[in-house]
Structure formats: C-alpha cells, structure tokens
N, C-alpha and C positions, 0 to 999 in steps of 0.2 A: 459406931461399931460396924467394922465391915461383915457385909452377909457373901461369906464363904461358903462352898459347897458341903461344909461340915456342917454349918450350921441348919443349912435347908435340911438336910438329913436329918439332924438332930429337932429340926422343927417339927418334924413329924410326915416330911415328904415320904412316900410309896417309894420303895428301891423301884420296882416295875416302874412308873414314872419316870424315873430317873435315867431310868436307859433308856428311855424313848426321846427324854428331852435329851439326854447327849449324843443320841445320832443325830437327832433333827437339828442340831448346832453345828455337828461334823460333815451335815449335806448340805448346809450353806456356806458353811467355810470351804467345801469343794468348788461347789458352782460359783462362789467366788471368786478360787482359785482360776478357773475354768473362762469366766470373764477377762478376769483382766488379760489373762495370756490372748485370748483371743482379740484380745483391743490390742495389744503392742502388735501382732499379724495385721488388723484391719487398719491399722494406724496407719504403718506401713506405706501408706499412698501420699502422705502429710512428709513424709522423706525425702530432702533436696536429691538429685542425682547421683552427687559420691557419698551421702548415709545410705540409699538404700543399695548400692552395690558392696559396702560393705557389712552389711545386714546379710546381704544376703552369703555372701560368701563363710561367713561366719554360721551363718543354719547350715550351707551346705558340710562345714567343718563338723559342725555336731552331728549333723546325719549320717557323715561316714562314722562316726564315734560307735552311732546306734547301730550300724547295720553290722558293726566287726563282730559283733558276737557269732560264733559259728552254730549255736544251739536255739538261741532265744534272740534274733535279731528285731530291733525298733523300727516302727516305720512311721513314730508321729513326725517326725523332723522332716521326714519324705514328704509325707501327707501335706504339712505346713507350706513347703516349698512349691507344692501344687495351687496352696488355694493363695498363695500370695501373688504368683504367677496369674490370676485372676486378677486379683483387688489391683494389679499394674498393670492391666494389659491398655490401659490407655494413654500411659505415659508417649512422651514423643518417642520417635523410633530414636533418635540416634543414644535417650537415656536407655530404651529398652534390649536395644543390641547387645551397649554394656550390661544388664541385668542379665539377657539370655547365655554371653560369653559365660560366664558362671557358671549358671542354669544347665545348660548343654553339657560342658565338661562334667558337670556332677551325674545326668543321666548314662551317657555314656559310660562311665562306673560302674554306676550301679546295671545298669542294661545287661552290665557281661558280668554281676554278681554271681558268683556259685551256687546261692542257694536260689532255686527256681523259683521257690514263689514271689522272693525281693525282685528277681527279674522281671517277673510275668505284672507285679504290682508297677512297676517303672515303666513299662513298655505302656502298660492301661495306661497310666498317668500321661505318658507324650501323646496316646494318642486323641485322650480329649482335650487338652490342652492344642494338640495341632490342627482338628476339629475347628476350635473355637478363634485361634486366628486364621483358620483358611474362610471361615463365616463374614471376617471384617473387608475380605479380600485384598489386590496387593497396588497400589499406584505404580502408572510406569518410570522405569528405570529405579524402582527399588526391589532390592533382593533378600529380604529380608524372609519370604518363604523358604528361600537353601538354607538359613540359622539354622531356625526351628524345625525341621525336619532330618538336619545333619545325622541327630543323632539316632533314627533307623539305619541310617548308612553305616554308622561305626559300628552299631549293636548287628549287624547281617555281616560285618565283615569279621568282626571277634568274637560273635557269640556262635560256637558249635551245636549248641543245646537244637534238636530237631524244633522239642517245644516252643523254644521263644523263637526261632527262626519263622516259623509256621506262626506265630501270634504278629509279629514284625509284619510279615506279608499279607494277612488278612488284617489288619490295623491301615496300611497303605490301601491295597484292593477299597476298602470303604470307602478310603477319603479322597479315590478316585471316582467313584459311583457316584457319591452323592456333593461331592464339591469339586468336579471337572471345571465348571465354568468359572471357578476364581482363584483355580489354580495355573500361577503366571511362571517362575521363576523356581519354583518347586518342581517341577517337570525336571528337572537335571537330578534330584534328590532323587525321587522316582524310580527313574529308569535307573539311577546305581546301586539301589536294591534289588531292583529287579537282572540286574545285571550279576549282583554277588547269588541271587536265587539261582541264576540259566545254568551257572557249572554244579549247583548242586546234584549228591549221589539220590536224594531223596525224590520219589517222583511225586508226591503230593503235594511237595514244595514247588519244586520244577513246572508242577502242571498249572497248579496255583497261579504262580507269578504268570505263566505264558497265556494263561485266561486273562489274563488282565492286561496285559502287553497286548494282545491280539486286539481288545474291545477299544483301548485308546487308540491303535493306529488305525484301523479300520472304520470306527465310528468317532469317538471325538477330535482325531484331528481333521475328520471331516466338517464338524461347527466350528471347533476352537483352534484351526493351524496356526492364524497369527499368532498366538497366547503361545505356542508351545514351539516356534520358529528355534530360539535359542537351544531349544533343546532335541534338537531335531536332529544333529550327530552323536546324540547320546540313545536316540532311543535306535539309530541301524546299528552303533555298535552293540546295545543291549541285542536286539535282532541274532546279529552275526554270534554273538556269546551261546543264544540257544542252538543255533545252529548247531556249532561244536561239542555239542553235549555227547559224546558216542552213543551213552547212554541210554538215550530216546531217540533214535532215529525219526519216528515219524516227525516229534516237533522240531526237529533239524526240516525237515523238509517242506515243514508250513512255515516257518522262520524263515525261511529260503526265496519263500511266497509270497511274504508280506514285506521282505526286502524290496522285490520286483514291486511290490503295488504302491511302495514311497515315492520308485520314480515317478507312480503318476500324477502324488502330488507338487514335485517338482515342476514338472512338464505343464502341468494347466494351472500352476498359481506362481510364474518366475517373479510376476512385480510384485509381490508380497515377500521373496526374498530379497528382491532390490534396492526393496525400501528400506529392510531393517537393518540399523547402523549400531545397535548397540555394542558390542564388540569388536567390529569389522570395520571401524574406521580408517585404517589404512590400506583396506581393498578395496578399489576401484568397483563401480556401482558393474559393469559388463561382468565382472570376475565374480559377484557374490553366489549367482545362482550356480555357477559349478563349485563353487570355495563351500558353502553352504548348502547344497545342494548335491550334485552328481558324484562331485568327489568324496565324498561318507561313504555312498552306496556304493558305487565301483570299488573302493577302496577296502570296504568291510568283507566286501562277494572275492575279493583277493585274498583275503586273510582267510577266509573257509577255503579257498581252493589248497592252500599252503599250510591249514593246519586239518583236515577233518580226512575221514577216512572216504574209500574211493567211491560210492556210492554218493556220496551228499558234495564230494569235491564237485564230481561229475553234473550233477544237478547245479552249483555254483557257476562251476564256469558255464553252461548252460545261460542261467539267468543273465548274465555279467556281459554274454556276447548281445543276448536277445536286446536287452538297455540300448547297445551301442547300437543293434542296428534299428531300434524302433526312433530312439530319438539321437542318434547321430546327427542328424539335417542341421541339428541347435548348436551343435557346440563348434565352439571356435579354431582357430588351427593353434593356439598355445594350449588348449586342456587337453588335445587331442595326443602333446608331444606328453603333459604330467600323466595323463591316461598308462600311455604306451610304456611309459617308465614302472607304472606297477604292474603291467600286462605283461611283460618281457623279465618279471622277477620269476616268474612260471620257470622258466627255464635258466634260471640260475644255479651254477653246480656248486655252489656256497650253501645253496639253499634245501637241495633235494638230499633225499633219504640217505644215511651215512650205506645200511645194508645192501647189499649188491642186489638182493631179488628186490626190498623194497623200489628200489630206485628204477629194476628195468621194469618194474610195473608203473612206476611212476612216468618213464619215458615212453612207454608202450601207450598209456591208457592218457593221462593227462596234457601229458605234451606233443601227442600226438593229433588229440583233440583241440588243444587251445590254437597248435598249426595251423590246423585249416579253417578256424574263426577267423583266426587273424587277416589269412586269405581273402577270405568272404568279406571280412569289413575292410579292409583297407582295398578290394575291387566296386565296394560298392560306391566307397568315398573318397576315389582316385582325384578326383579334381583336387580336394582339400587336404589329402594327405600324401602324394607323391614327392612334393617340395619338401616336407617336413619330417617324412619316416620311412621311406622308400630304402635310402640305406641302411638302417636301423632294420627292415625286414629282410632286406637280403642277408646282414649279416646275422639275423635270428635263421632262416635259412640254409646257411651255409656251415654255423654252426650244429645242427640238427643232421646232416647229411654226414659233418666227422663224426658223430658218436658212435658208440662200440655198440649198437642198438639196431639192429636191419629194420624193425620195421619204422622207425624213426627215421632212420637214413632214407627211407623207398619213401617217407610221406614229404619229407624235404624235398625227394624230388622231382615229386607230384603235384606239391604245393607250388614248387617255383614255375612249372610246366602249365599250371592252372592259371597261375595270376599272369603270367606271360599273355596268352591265350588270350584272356579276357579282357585285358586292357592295352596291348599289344598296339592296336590300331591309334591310342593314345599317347605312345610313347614322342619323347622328343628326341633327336640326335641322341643327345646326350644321356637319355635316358635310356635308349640301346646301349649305348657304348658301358654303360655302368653292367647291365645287363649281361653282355657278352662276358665282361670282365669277371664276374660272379661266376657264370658259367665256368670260364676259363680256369677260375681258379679251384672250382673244386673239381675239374679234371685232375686236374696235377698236385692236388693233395691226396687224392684217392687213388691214384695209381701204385697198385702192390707193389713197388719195386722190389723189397723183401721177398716176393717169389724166387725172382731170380738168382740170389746171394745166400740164401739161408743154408744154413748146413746145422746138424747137429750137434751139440759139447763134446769132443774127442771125436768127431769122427774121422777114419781111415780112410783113403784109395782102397778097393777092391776092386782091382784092373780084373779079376778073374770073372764077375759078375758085368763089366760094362756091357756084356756081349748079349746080356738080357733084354736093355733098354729098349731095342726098337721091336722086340718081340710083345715085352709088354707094354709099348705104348702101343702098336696095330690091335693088340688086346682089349687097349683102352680105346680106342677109336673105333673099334669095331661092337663098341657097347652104348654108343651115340646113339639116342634114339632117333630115327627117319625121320619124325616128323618135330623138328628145332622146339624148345621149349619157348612157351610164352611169358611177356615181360612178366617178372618177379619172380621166376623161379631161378635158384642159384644154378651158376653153369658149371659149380666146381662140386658141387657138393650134394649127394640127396637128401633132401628136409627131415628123412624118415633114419638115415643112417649116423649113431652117434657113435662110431666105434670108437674114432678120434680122440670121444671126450674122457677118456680113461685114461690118457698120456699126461705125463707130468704136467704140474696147473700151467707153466711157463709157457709151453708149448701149446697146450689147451687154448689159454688166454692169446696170444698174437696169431694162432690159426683161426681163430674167430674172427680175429679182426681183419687180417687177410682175406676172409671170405665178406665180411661185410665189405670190404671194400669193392670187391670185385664184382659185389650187385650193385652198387653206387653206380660203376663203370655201363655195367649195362642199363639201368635205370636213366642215367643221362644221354649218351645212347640216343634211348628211347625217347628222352625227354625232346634233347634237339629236334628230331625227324618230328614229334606232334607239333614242334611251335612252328617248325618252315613250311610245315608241309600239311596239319593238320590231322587227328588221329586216325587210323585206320585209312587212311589216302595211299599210303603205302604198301599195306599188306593186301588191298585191292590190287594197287596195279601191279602186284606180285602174280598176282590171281589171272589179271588181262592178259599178261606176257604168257602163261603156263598157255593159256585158253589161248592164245594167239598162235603158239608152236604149235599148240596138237593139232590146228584145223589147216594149221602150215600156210598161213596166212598173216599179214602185217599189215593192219591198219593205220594208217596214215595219223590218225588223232586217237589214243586208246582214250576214250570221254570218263571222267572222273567228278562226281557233279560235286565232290568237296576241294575240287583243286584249291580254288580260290580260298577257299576259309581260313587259310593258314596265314602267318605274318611273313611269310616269302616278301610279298610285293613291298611290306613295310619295313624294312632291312635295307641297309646299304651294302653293297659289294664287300667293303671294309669290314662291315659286321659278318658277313658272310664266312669270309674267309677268316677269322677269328675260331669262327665254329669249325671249320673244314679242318684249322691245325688243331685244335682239341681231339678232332674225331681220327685225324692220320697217327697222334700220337699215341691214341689207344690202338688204333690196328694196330702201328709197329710193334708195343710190346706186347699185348696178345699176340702176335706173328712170333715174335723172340719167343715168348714161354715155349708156345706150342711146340716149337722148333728145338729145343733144350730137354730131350728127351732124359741126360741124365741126372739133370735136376728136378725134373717130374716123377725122375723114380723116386728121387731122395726124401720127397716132399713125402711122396706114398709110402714109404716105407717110413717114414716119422709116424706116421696117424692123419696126414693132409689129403683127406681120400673122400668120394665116394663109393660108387659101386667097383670104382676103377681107377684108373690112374689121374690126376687134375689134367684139364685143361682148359682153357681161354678161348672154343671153336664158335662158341656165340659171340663173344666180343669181335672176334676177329672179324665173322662174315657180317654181321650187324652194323659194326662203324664203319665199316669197305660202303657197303651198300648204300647208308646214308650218307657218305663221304660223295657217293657216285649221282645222288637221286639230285644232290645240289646243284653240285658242275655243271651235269648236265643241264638242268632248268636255269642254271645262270648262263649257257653257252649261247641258247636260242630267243635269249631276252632280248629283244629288241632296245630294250629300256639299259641295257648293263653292258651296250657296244664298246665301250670306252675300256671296257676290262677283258674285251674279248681276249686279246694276247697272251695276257696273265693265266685266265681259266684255261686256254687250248694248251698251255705249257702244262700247269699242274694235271690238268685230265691227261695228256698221256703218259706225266711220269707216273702218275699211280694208275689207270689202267695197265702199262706197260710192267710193271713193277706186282700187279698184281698175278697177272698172266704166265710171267715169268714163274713166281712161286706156286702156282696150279701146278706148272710143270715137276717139278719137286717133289711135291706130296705123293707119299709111297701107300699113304693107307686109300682102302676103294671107300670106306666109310666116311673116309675128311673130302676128296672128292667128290662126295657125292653133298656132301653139307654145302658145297658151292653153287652146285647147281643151280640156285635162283638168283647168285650172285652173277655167274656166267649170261645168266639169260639176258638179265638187267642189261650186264654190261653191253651185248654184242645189239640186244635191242633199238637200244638208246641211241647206238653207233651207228646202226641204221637208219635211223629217224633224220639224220642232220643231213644238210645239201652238199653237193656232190663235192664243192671245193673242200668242206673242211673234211666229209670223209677219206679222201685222199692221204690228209698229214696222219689220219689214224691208219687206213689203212694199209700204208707202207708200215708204222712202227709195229700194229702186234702182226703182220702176216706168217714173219717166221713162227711167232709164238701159237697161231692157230693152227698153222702143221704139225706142229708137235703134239697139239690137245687131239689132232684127228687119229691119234695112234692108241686112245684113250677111249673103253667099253662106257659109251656115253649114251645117256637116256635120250630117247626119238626124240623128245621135244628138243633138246639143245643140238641134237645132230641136223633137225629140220634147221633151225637158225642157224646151223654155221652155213648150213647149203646157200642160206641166204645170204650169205656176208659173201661166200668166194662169187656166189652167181654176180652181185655188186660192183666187184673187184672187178668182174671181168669188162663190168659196161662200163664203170666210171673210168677207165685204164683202158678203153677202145680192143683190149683182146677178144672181144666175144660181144656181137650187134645182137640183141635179140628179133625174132622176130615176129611179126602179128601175133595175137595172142591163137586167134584161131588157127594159125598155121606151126606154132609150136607144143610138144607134148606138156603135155601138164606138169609132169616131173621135173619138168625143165623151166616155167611159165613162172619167172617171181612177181610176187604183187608189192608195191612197193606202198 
C-alpha cells in the first residue's frame, strides 16, 4: 500500500507539521534547482571552442529577452554572463576573442539601455570584468586589451545619460590609477573615451576625464612611454579635442600646455620611437619619430588654430611655432616641406570664416601672426629651408599683400622686408633674382590702375563745373600736412574719416580696395629703400642734407654709421635696376593721378576722400627719392664701373624729367612736399667729380633757372648757390679765389 500524503494525514500527522515539512521539501527542491543551474554556468569551462560561443550567444539571446521588459526588467542572464566571463577567462585568447566578440556586442546594448539602472549594472559589470583582465596583463604584439575595453567607447559615444557617462569615466580613471602599468594596447580605448568626454557640455564630466588625461601624460608616460608609444597620436588628438571645448576655456589652455610638453617627450626619447615597428612597417626607421612623433603634435596644434576661438587659437599657434623653433635643429628637410603644407592651410581662403567680419578678424589677428612666425622660423633655418620653401613663402607673402585686409597687406610687407634683411647676406644669385621678381610683381599687381578710369553708373560731362578742378585740388594740396606722414599711414585717406563708407556697398567695397592698394604701394616703397639701404639710413641723411644747407656748408662724406647694413653691396646691378623700374613705375603713376585733376574730383565727389581731395603726393616724392638714393650709390661704386653708362643715362633722364615737372606744379603746398626731394637731388649732384658733374650740369641748367623764379626755403636756395657757384669752376667761367681772400658769401666748400 503506497503511503500517500492522505494517508500521513489520516495517520494522525499534525497539519502544523505538515507545513513545515512541505516547505523544508520546497527549499531543497530550490537549492536543487539552484545547483544544477549553476553547474551547467561552471561547467562551462569543460566546452570545446564552438560550444561555448554558442552558449554563449544564446544567454546573451535570453538576456535581451529579460531586459525587454520596460517595468520589471531581469538581470539574472546579465549576471550569469558576467560570472561565466570569469570561469573562461583562461581559455586561449584566440577562443576568448571569439567568446568576448559576443560578450562586447551584448554590453554595448545593454550599456545604452534606457532604463538607468540596467545601464549603470552593465557599465559595473565591464568594469570588473576589465579590472580582472587588466590584472592578467597583456603579451606583446597582442591587442586584446582594445576587445574588452571597446565597449566604454561605444557606451560614451551612444549613451547621452550624464549618469552613466560620468560612471563610464570614473570606471576608466580607476583602471588607469591603479593598473597603469599593464595597461598596453588599451591606451587607444582610453584616450577615445576620453576624447568622446573633451566635447562634453557637462563640466564634471569634462573636468573628470581631463584629471585623468593630465595625470597619464604628465606622470605615467613618464615610467610607462614605451607601453603607451602606439598610442601616443591618440592621446594629442584627445589633448587637441579638450582644447576645443569653448566651453572651458581655461582646460583649452592647459591642453594646449601639455600638447607643448609631449614634444618633450619626443625630443629626449626619439630611439624608443625608432624602435617601435608595430604598425609602421612600411615607414622608414629616420621617418618614425616625426610620422609618430612631431607630426600629431604640429598637426593637432593646427586643427585648434582652425577650429577654436581667438584666444586659444592664439595660444596654439603660439605653441605650434615655439616646437619649430625649440627643436627645429632635428628635423629633416622632407618634414619640414609636410610641416609647411599644414602651416600654410592657415591661410587658406577655402578654409577661413564664410562672414566678412569673422574672417577680417581672422586675417588681422591669426594670419597676421602666423606671418611673422613663419618669418622668424624659416630666418632661423635658412640653410635648411631656403631650397625647399623659400618659394612657397614668397608666394604665402605675396598672397597676404593682395588681400582686401591693410593690416595684412602692411605685415606682408614687412615680413618680406624682415626676412630680406636678415638672410639677405645669404642669398644666392638666384635667390635674389626670385627675390626681385616677388618684389616686382606685387608692384604691378597693386598698382591702383582703377584710379585713373573709374567713373560712376550714368555719369555725365559737366563741362560747367570743370572750371572747379584746379581750385579744388590747390584746396587739396593746400591741406597736406608740412610735415609728410610716416610709413603706414594712408596717403589717400584719413583713418579717422569714414564718410565714404555710406556710399552704395559697390562703391564702398573697391574704394577700400583702392586704398589698400595704395599703402601696399607705399609700404614697398618703403620696404625697397630698408633692404638697399637699411632702415632709418635714409630719413638721417634726409636730416644731414637739411643740416648741411642751413650751416651752408657741404661735406664731402655726410657719415652714416648704418650705410653699410643694408644688402646694397649684396645685390647685383641687374637686381638693382629691377627695383629702380618697380619704383619709376609707381612715381609715373602717382605723377599721372596727381596731375588728373578732373578725375580726383570725380573720385571725391563719389565718397573717395579724405579731409580733401585724393592724392598720391607721398608715393610720388617717396619712390622719386628712393629711385635717386640708388643711382646715385650705384653711380660712385667703384665696384659697379661696368654699368656706369647705363646708370648716367637713367639718372638724368629721371632727374631731368623730375625737374622738369617741379616746374609745372602750380600748388606752393606740392612744392613745398619736394623740397627734401630737391635737396637729395642737387646734393648728391654735387658730391660726384667734376667729369660726370659736367653731363648733369648742362641737362638740368635750364631747369634750375626756372626753380630760381620759385619762393624757395634758405636751405634749397643755399644749395642751388652751390650748384651755379660749381657750374662756374667746373666750366672755367669763374676761378675762385684763396679762401682768405674771397667773401664768405661767395667761398663754396666743396
């Protein structure tokens, strides 16, 4: 007879019994239950290669089952995959790879789960799991630490949640702290966390990662470089990303900091980049340390000048030049040309701001600065970079001088006047002749010709008003200030007068450019006269000649103790006279404007004004002058006899030619703007031996009779006294005699 539960009952068992022995039945049939499940988990490890991947892929199946729920989600499935993840972690890596391909994909899932706390339990779970293989550490040449760490990267780039972002990044921070030293191939995981952190809005997040970015570059890749070599263009692009944060300004500018302090460990460990070939197989061992090395940093510190705002750009390009010039000595003449290729995107018009003010702040402030870096490094590493980017600079150069941009135009041609200067004594032949040619041609791209031609939409003859013109140009001329404006101030224009800029945009716009041109013109000008002659050499012997007439006296050598400084003596004739037609072609058309009295009205009466009517009175006597300071020093060169013919030819057709149009000028204010031109002239003409005074002094003679009918200042009437008193010895009319026996008034000193 079977003993059924009836019959215990009926045998006279306790009901109270009875329910105590049917739970204590129902909690063995649990932990029974409970048992074996957890033996097919620990089994697990007894599973050839293709059982336990598909084991496993089939938990991960049921774990998304459990977690669909939007109210009551499961996480034993979760949990199981974690500790099975355990009971294998010894398997060989290439079974474990395939086990974590799985694994991975399932985290990343779950990581960007919606409901936070499945997240926040997933995120736990990778990061003791990634813990416990960063413990095992990693053999070289395997990568198996970017696996298992992939998926913080997925989970920081898809999960918005602040919370699990911020758990992601304090999850990593640990497993840098406390297992830096057998973290090999993880370092690229790493940093692209920390990299999806830098553009964060959140600054707790932001600050987070960049504590932790800061402590590994600054301190562990001070023990651990080799270990983190592979990963060493990941963490200046990570760098450069904080940078750009607008955000935060100040960590844009400690990021900025610690970019400049990777160069150093470039610079004092290049055989540890040498050596390592894991990737870079088919780059040449001389080429790793800038391939791996220099070019990240330069390369990153470009991408902040071209994406951040102008404070942190500014501090970039800063850093970016400092690099070039601290360890420039290192690098080769081919990094120098991929260098220059992302240094020269600076100034690319593809590249810069679409808005018109963005962009003239971007040509004012950034490319005006990168200019004279560029300057300063390619003067400091002339030997190594003149063969290989010397054109490439002039044409950054010459570029910068056409823009619609004056203060860009004036540092172009400052910069070309600088580097001239400085390396000048180094040039080759041909490296003048390029030189010249540069020059030459932004003469003649910046010559306003448009002055001359421009007329207004529908304009009319107004024969009844021509009768104005010379009234109001003597008006305009008679509002020149005395004392000639110094280089960079417009000749056309006053800085402070924007009445112009009210006139239709069309008009607005090519009066602008007009006027930048017409300080290029003077700027070069000026530029020529400081390379021949060296700066301020000439506004002295301006000064000697003034002081020479007053005391009515001519000294034989006016002493100049910067004569010599200039690249004069290192110039050929040929080069010379390159510049002499650059500089005759600005006088002539400065001479044309000024002399086009009824196109000076037309201009003024458009809006092309300043206090008065335009004119070109500094270009004119400015490229005269420099035109004169040459000739003349190439006339008495002992060194340049072979050219004497040529220069005696051009020097009196253009003193003759200038003499001529003194006589002309009807206003006393435009005569009087020549007056140090006159001096120059009649000076210098004195200075030379008696033969070649002769061929001058027959051409301008009649021309200085006519200036004598002219209310002329003491000093230039003393000098003329000296030219006729000249005339008369060199030409046998008039012997002079003893000094003591002739009046003083009459006694020239030669």
């Amino acid at each position: 007879m079977g003993l059924g539960l009836g019959n215990l009952v009926s045998g006279g068992v306790d009901k109270r019994q009875m329910a105590s022995f049917q739970e204590s039945v129902g909690e063995t049939s649990s932990q029974s239950v409970v048992v074996a499940v957890d033996r097919i988990f620990t089994g697990s490890t007894r599973l050839d290669g293709n059982a336990i991947v598909d084991f496993v892929r089939w938990l991960c199946a049921v774990s998304m089952d459990e977690l669909a729920s939007p109210h009551h989600p499961r996480m034993f499935s979760l949990q199981k995959i974690v500790e099975i993840s355990y009971y294998n972690m010894n398997r060989i890596r290439p079974q474990w790879s395939r086990i974590w391909h799985v694994i991975g994909d399932h985290f990343n899932k779950v990581g960007c789960n919606p409901n936070e706390d499945v997240a926040i339990f997933a995120v736990d779970s990778l990061r003791q799991l990634s813990m416990k293989f960063l413990e095992k550490g990693e053999l070289a040449n395997f990568r198996f630490q970017k696996d298992f760490l992939r998926p913080f990267e997925h989970i920081m780039k898809k999960n918005r949640s602040p919370t699990i972002r911020d758990m992601a990044i304090r999850c990593i921070a640990q497993m840098v702290n406390s297992q830096a030293a057998n973290i090999r191939s993880g370092w690229k995981n790493i940093f692209a966390v920390f990299h999806q952190a830098a553009s964060d809005h959140d600054g707790n997040i932001v600050e987070l990662a960049f504590q932790t970015t800061c402590h590994i570059v600054t301190t562990i890749f001070q023990h651990h470089f080799p270990a983190a070599i592979d990963s060493f263009q990941d963490a200046v692009k990570c760098l450069s990303e904080f940078a750009c944060n607008a955000a935060f300004p100040d960590t844009s500018m400690e990021a900025i900091r610690l970019i400049r302090f990777c160069g150093k460990y470039v610079s004092e460990r290049p055989r540890v980049l040498q050596e390592y070939t894991s990737d870079d197989m088919n780059v040449a061992p001389g080429d790793r340390v800038w391939v791996r090395g220099w070019f990240p940093i330069l390369f990153e510190l470009s991408c902040i000048i071209n994406r951040c705002k102008l404070d942190v750009r500014t501090r970039g390009l800063t850093v970016m030049f400092e690099i070039m010039k601290s360890y420039g000595h290192t690098f080769e003449k081919h990094w120098w040309q991929d260098l220059f290729r992302i240094v020269l995107r600076i100034f690319d018009n593809m590249k810069l701001p679409e808005q018109l003010s963005e962009k003239s702040e971007w040509m004012t402030t950034t490319c005006n600065h990168a200019l004279y870096a560029i300057c300063d490094v390619f003067t400091q590493f002339y030997e190594a970079l003149n063969e290989v980017l010397l054109s490439d600079v002039f044409a950054q150069l010459q570029w910068c001088v056409k823009q619609d941009n004056e203060q860009l135009a004036r540092s172009g041609t400052n910069c070309l006047e600088n580097l001239v200067i400085s390396n000048g004594e180094k040039f080759s032949p041909e490296v003048w002749d390029e030189t010249c040619n540069c020059m030459l041609d932004i003469f003649k791209t910046t010559i306003p010709h448009v002055l001359l031609t421009w007329r207004p939409v529908g304009m009319e003859e107004d024969s009844s008003e021509k009768h104005l013109d010379v009234d109001l140009d003597r008006q305009s001329l008679s509002s020149i200030d005395k004392n000639p404006s110094e280089r960079g101030q417009s000749q056309l224009s006053s800085p402070t007068d924007d009445s112009w800029k009210g006139r239709p945009y069309a008009n607005q716009k090519l009066f602008a450019s007009l006027l930048i041109k017409c300080v290029v013109q003077l700027e070069l000008i000026q530029t020529i006269d400081n390379i021949v002659f060296y700066p301020a050499t000439s506004k002295k012997e301006d000064a000697e000649h003034m002081v020479a007439a007053q005391q009515d006296t001519l000294d034989a050598d006016i002493h100049i103790e910067t004569e010599d400084q200039g690249m004069y003596k290192y110039m050929s004739s040929q080069h010379l006279f390159k510049l002499l037609d650059c500089l005759q072609e600005s006088h002539s058309f400065s001479k044309a404007f000024n002399s086009n009295y009824e196109q000076r009205t037309v201009l003024w009466r458009a809006g092309f004004k300043g206090k008065s009517k335009p004119n070109l009175l500094k270009q004119e006597t400015s490229s005269l002058a420099c035109c004169l300071r040459i000739l003349f020093r190439m006339y008495v060169d002992e060194n340049r006899r072979d050219s004497w013919e040529e220069i005696q030819q051009r020097l009196l057709t253009v003193c003759s030619e200038a003499l001529a149009y003194f006589i002309t000028v009807n206003s006393e204010s435009h005569r009087e703007a020549w007056t140090s031109l006159l001096l120059l002239l009649l000076t210098k003409t004195l200075k030379i031996n008696d033969e070649k005074f002769k061929a001058h002094a027959s051409m301008y003679y009649p021309y200085l009779c006519e200036i004598m009918q002219f209310d002329l200042i003491p000093e230039l009437r003393a000098v003329l006294r000296k030219f006729f008193l000249r005339i008369g010895v060199v030409y046998k009319i008039w012997i002079p005699e003893e000094p003591s026996q002739v009046p003083a008034a009459l006694s020239p000193v030669w």
